[in-house]
N, C-alpha and C positions, 0 to 999 in steps of 0.2 A: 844100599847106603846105611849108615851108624853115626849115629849119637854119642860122641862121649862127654857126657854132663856131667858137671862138677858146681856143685850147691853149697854154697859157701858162708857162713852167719858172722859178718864180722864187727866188733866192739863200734859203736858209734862215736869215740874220742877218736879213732884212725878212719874211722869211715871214708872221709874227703880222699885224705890221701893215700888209700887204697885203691879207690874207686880211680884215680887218675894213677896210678901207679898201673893199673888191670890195663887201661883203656891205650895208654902211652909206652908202654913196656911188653905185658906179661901175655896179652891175647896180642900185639903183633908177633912178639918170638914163636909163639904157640902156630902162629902160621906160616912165620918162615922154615917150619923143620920142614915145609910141603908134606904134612900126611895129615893134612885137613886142608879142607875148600872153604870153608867160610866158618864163623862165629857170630856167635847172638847171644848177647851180655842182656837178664833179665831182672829186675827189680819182682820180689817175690813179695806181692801185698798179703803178708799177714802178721799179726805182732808175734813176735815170739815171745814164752814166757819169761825165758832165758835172759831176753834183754836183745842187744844188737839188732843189724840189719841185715838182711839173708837176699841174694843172688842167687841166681841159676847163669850160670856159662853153659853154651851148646854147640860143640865142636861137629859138626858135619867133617867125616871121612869117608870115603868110597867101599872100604873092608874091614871086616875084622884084623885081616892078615894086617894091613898098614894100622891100627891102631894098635896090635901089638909089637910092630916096628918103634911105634911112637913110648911105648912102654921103656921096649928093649934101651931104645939108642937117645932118646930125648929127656924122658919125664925126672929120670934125678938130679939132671941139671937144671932143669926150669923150676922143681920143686924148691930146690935149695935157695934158688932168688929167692922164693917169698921172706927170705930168712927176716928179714926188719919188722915184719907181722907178725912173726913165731908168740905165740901163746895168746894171739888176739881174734884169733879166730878159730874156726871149727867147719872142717868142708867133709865134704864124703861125695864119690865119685859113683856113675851110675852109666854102663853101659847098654843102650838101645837099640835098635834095628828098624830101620823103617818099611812100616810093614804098606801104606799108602800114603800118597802125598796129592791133595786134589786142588 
């Protein structure tokens, strides 16, 4: 199984409705493409100096193979939604491998 996390620091004047935008929108489509099993949207407690509020999204998928599916055939079209956020935020993507789960 893989991780694909996406860590996201966004301005606290859009924060609300961002966070219902992710919740109502952007992590359902993110599982209708089917090449994820579940998501887990996380509040990342620490101040940044930056300013904003920072998230971890964790996309569980089965393979690497199906997360470069999700690259290939999904991700420029779901990127482009965030367009209404553009310049309010600041993400960077990180992919994992689960090495155990207890």
């Amino acid at each position: 199984m893989y991780i694909y996390n996406v860590t996201i620091n966004i301005q606290e004047d859009i924060h609300e409705e961002w966070v219902n935008w992710m919740k109502t929108e952007h992590i359902p489509d993110m599982l209708a493409t089917g090449k994820f099993k579940k998501a887990l949207m996380s509040r990342v407690l620490v101040n940044e100096e930056m300013g904003g509020i920072t998230y971890s999204v964790q996309y569980t998928t089965e393979s690497k193979a199906m997360l470069q599916k999700y690259y290939e055939e999904n991700a420029p079209a779901l990127r482009a939604k965030s367009k209404p956020f553009e310049g309010k935020f600041v993400a960077f993507r990180t992919e994992m491998e689960i090495v155990s789960e207890q």
